[in-house]
VEXDREN-2710 file (C-alpha; in Angstrom, 1 decimal):
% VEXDREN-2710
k/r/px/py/pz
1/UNK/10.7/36.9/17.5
2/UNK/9.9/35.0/20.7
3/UNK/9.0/36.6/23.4
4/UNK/8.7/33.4/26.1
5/UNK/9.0/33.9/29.6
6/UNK/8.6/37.6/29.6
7/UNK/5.4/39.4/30.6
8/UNK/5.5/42.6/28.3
9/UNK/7.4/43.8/25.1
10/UNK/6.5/47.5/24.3
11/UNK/8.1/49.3/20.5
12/UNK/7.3/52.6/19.7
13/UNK/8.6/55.0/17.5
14/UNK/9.2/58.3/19.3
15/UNK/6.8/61.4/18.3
16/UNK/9.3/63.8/19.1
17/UNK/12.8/62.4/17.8
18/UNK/11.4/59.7/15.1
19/UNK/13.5/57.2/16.8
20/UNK/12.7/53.8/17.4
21/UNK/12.7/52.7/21.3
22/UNK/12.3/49.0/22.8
23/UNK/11.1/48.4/26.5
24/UNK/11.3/44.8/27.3
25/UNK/10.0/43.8/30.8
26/UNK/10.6/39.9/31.8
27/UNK/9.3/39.9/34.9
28/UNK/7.8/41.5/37.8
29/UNK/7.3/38.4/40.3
30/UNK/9.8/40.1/43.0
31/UNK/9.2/43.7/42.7
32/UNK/9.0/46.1/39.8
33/UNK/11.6/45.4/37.0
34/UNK/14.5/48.0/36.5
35/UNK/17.1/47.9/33.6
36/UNK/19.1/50.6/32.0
37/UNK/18.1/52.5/29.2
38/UNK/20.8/51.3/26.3
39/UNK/21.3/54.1/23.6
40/UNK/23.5/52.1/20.6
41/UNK/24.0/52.2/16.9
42/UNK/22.1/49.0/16.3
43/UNK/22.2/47.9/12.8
44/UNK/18.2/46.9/12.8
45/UNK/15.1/47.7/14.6
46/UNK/14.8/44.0/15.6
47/UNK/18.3/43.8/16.7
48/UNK/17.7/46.1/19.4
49/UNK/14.6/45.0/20.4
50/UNK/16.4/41.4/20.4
51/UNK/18.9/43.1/22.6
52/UNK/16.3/44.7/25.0
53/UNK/14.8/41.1/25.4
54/UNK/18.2/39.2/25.9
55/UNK/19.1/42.1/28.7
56/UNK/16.2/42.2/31.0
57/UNK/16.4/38.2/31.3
58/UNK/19.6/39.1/32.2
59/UNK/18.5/41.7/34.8
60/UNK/16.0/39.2/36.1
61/UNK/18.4/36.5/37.1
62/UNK/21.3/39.4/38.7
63/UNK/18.3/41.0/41.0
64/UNK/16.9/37.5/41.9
65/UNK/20.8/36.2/42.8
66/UNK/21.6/39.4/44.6
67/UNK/18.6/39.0/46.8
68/UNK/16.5/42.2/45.2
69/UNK/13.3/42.7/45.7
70/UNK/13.4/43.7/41.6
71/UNK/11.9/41.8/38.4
72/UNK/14.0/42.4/35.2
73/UNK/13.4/44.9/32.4
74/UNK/15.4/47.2/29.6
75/UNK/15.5/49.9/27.4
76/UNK/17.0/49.5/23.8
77/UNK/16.9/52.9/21.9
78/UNK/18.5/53.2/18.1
79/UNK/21.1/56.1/17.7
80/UNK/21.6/57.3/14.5
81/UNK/25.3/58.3/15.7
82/UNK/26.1/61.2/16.9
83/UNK/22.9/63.2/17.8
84/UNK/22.5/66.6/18.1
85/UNK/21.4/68.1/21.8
86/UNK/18.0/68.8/21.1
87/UNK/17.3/65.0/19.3
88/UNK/18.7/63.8/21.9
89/UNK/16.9/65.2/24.3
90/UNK/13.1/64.6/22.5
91/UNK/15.0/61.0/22.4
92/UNK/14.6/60.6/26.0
93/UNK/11.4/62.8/26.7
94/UNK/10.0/60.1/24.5
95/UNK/11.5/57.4/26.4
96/UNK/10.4/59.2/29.9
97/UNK/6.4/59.0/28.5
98/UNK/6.6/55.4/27.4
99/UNK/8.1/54.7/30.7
100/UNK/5.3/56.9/33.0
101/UNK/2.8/54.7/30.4
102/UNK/3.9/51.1/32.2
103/UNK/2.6/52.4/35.7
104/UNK/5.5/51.5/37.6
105/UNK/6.2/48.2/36.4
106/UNK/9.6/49.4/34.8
107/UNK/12.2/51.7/36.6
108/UNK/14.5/52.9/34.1
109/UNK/18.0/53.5/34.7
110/UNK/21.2/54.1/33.1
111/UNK/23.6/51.8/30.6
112/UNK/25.5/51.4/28.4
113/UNK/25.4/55.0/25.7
114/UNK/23.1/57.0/28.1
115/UNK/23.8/59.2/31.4
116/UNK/22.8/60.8/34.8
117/UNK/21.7/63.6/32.7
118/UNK/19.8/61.5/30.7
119/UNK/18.1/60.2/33.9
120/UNK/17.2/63.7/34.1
121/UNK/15.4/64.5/30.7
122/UNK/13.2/61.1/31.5
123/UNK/12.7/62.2/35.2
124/UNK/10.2/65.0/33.2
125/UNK/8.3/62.8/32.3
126/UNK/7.7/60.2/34.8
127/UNK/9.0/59.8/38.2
128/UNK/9.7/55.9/37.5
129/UNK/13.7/56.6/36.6
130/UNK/16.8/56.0/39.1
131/UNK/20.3/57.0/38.5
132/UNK/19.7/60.5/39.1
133/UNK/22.5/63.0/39.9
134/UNK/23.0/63.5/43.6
135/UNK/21.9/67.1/43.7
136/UNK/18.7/65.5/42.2
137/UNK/18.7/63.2/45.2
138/UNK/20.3/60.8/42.9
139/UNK/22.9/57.9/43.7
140/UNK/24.8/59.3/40.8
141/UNK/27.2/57.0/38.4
142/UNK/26.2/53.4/39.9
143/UNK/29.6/52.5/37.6
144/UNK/31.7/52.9/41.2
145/UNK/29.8/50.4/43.0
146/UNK/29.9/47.5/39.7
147/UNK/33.5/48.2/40.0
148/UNK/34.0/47.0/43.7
149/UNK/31.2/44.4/43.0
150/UNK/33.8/42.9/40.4
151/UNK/36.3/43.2/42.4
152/UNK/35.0/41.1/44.9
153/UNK/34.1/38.6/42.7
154/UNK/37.1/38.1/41.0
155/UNK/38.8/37.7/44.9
156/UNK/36.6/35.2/45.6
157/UNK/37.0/33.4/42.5
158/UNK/41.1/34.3/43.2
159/UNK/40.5/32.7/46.5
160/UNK/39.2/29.1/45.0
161/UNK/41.3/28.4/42.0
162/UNK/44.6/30.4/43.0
163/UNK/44.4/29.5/46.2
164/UNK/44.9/33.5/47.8
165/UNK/41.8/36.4/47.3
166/UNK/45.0/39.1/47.4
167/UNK/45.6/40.2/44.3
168/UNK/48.6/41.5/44.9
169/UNK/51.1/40.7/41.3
170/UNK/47.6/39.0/40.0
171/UNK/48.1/39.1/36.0
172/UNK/44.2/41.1/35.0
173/UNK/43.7/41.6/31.7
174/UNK/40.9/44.2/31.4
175/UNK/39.0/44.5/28.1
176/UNK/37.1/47.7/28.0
177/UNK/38.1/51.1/29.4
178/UNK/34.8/52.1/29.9
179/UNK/33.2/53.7/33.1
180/UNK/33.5/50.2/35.1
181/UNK/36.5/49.3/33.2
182/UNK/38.2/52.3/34.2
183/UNK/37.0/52.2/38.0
184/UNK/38.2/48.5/38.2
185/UNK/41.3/48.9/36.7
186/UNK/42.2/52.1/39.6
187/UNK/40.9/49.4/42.5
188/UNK/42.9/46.8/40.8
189/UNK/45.7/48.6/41.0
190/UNK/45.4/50.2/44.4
191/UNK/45.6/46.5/45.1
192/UNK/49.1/45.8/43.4
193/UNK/47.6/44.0/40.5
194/UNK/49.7/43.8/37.3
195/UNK/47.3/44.9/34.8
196/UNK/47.2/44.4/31.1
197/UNK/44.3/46.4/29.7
198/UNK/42.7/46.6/26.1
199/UNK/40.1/48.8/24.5
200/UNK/38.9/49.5/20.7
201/UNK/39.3/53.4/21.5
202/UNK/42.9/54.1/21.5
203/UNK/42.2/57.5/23.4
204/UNK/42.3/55.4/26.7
205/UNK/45.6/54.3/26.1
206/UNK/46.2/57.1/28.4
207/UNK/44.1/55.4/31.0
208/UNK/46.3/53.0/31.0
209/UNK/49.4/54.7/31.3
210/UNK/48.3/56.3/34.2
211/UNK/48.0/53.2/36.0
212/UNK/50.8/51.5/34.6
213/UNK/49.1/48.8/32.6
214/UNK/50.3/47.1/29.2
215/UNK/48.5/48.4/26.3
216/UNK/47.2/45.4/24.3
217/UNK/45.5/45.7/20.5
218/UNK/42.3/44.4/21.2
219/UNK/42.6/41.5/18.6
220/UNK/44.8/40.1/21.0
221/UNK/43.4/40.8/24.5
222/UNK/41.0/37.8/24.9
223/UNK/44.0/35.3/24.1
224/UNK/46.3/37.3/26.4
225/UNK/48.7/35.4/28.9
226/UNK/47.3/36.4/32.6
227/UNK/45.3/35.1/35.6
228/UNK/42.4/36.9/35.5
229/UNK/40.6/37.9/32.3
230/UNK/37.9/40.5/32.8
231/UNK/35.6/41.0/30.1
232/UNK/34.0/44.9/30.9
233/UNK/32.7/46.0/27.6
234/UNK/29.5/44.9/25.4
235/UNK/28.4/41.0/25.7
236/UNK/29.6/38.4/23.5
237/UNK/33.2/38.7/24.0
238/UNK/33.8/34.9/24.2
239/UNK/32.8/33.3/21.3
240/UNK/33.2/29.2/20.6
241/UNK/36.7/29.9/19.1
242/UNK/38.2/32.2/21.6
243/UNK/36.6/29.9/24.4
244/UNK/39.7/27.0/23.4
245/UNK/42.4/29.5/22.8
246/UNK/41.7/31.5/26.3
247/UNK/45.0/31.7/28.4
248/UNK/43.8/32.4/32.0
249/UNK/42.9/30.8/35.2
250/UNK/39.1/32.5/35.8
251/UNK/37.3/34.9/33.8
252/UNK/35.8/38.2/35.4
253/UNK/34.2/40.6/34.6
254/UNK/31.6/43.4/34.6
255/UNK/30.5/43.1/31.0
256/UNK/26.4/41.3/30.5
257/UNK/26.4/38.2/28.7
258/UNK/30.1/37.6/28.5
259/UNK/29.9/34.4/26.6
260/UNK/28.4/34.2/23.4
261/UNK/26.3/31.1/23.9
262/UNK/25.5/29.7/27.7
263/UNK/27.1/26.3/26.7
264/UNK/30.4/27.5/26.6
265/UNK/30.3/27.7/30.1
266/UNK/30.9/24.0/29.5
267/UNK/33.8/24.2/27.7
268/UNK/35.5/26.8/30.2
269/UNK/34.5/24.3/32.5
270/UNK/36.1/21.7/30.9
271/UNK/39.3/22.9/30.1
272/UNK/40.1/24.3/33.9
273/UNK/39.1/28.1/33.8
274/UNK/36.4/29.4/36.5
275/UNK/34.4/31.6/35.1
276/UNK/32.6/34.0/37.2
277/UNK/28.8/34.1/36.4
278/UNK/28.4/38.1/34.7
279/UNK/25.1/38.4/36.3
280/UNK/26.7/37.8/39.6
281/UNK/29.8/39.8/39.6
282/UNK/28.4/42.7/38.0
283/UNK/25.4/43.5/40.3
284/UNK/26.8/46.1/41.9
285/UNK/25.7/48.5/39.8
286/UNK/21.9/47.1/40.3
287/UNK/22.2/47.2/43.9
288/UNK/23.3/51.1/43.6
289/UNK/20.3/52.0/42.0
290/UNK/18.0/49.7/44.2
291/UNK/19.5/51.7/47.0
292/UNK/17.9/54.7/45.1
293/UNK/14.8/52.9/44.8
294/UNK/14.9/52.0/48.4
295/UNK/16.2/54.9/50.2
296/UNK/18.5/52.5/51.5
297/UNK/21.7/54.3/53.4
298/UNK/25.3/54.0/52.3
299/UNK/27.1/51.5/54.7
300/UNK/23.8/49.1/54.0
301/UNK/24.5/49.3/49.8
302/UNK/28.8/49.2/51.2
303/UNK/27.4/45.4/52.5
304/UNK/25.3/44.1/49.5
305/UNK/28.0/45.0/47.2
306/UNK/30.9/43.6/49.0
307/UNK/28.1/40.9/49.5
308/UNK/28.5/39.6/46.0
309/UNK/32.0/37.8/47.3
310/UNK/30.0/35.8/49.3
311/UNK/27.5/35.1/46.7
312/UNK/30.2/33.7/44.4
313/UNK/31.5/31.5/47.0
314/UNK/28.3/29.8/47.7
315/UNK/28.0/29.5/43.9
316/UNK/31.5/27.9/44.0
317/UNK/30.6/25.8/46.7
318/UNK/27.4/24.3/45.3
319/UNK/28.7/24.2/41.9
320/UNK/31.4/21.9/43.2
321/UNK/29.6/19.8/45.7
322/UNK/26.9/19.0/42.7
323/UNK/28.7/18.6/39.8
324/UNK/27.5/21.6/38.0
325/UNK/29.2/24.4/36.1
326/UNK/29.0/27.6/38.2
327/UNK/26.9/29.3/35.9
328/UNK/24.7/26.3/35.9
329/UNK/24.7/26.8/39.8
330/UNK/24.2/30.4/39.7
331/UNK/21.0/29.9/37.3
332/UNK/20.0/27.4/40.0
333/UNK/20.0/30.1/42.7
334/UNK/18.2/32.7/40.7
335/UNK/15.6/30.5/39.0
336/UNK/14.6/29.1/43.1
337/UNK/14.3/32.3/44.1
338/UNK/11.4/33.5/41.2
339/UNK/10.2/29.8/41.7
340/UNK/9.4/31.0/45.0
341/UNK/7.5/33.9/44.3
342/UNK/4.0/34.9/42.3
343/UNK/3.8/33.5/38.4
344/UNK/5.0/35.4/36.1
345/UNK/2.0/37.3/33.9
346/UNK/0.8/36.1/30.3
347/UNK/3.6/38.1/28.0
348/UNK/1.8/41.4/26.4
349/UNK/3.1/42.7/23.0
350/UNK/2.3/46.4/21.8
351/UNK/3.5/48.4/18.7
END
């Protein structure tokens, strides 16, 4: 498995829950690399120390387009389902010493599968861990500030192809109910959007209701009818196929690697539909935890986030003035910025 362009690649199998964990850092070139801790049934070892490398490149490029003083790194740990307490638990003790082992040069936060609590167990063993509740002096749930991140995006991106950044009677089609789903989906509709919203549990058809969305199957979300698809659950929602059969103006979302391969940007491109770089829309979250990191106060992280709006118009606008795709330009902006800084270390692999 290659490991190009990242500086370390650590797999252990933990001594206390016998479960395999991944820690992929890619780079450290503008300040220590922090990435969530992803806790998921992967089918394979290698596929989640694939994933673990695909997400902190990901990382990488959101904190060096947001302006971060942060490199990009993540956590991949194999769940054998459901877990009892105590497994659990010796899953993330185990996680906390292979993160107190890197010296700093991985924060650990939390993703997709794991929680403030969580944060808690690791913050035994090593002091390198955000997302902490706030009575630990914690930010808390960074899925709040991803949310209004998003939701600037997609009014900026509103803004540019339908001419208005009120979404107001906008047609959002939100697939995913998760944390961020769920928190954009309430902002959305604070905001008169008509929302159509989709997830593979049907227990948050409730969610739904609440808000006064239409319940889609989620075989038939991505190819829904609406303005604003927004992608907010695991990556790879936009394969080649659903790419050409895609009815909406601009695509959204909080959700990491959103299309399955990069070159589809191309064909979004192509056939009219804006699509939002993920790794710009969804930094919100990253800049809540960085806020941890940095003891930075409230109305300062209030800025960066609604900050992102900006970021997507300069995207836009370069995108635009130099013939590129806007994820092309967005790569642009984030690969100047490391450019700028120290080299990147020789990659170091342990097992």
């Amino acid at each position: 498995m290659s490991t190009d362009g990242h500086e370390e690649l650590h797999v252990r199998l933990g001594p206390r829950s016998g479960l395999q964990l991944a820690v992929a850092v890619h780079s450290t070139a503008l300040g220590p690399a922090l990435g969530g801790a992803r806790l998921w049934g992967y089918k394979s070892p290698g596929d989640a120390v694939a994933d673990s490398l695909r997400l902190s490149e990901a990382m990488t490029l959101k904190a060096a387009a947001a302006g971060l003083d942060l490199g990009g790194g993540k956590s991949a740990l194999c769940a054998p389902g459901e877990m009892p307490a105590e497994r659990r638990r010796a899953l993330m003790l185990d996680l906390g010493d292979l993160v107190e082992s890197l010296d700093g040069r991985y924060v650990v936060a939390e993703d997709v599968g794991t929680t403030t609590d969580d944060m808690t167990v690791i913050a035994e063993r090593t002091s390198h861990v955000v997302g902490l509740p706030a009575e630990r002096g914690g930010t808390g749930d960074p899925s709040p500030s991803t949310a209004r991140g998003v939701a600037a995006a997609m009014r900026a991106a509103c803004s540019r192809r339908l001419g208005t950044a009120d979404l107001s009677g906008v047609r959002v089609c939100i697939i995913g109910l998760g944390h961020v789903g769920t928190a954009l989906a309430k902002i959305l509709a604070g905001e008169g959007a008509k929302l159509l919203v989709s997830d593979i549990r049907s227990e948050h058809r409730a969610v739904g209701a609440e808000l006064g969305a239409t319940w889609l199957d989620p075989g038939d979300a991505t190819g829904a009818e609406c303005d604003v698809l927004a992608p907010c659950a695991l990556g790879g929602a936009i394969a080649e196929s659903a790419a050409e059969i895609l009815r909406c103006s601009v695509v959204c979302g909080s959700a990491n690697n959103q299309l399955a391969d990069e070159s589809l940007s191309h064909t979004l491109h192509r056939r009219g539909i804006l699509y939002t770089p993920d790794f710009i829309a969804n930094a919100g979250g990253l800049i809540n935890v960085y806020a941890e990191l940095r003891s930075l106060p409230s109305d300062r992280v209030a800025r960066l986030v609604e900050g992102i709006g900006d970021t997507v118009a300069e995207v836009l606008d370069d995108a635009e003035s130099c013939g590129l795709t806007p994820l092309d330009s967005a790569l642009d902006l984030a690969r100047a910025r490391l450019e700028a800084a120290r080299p990147r270390a020789p990659a170091r692999l342990s097992a």
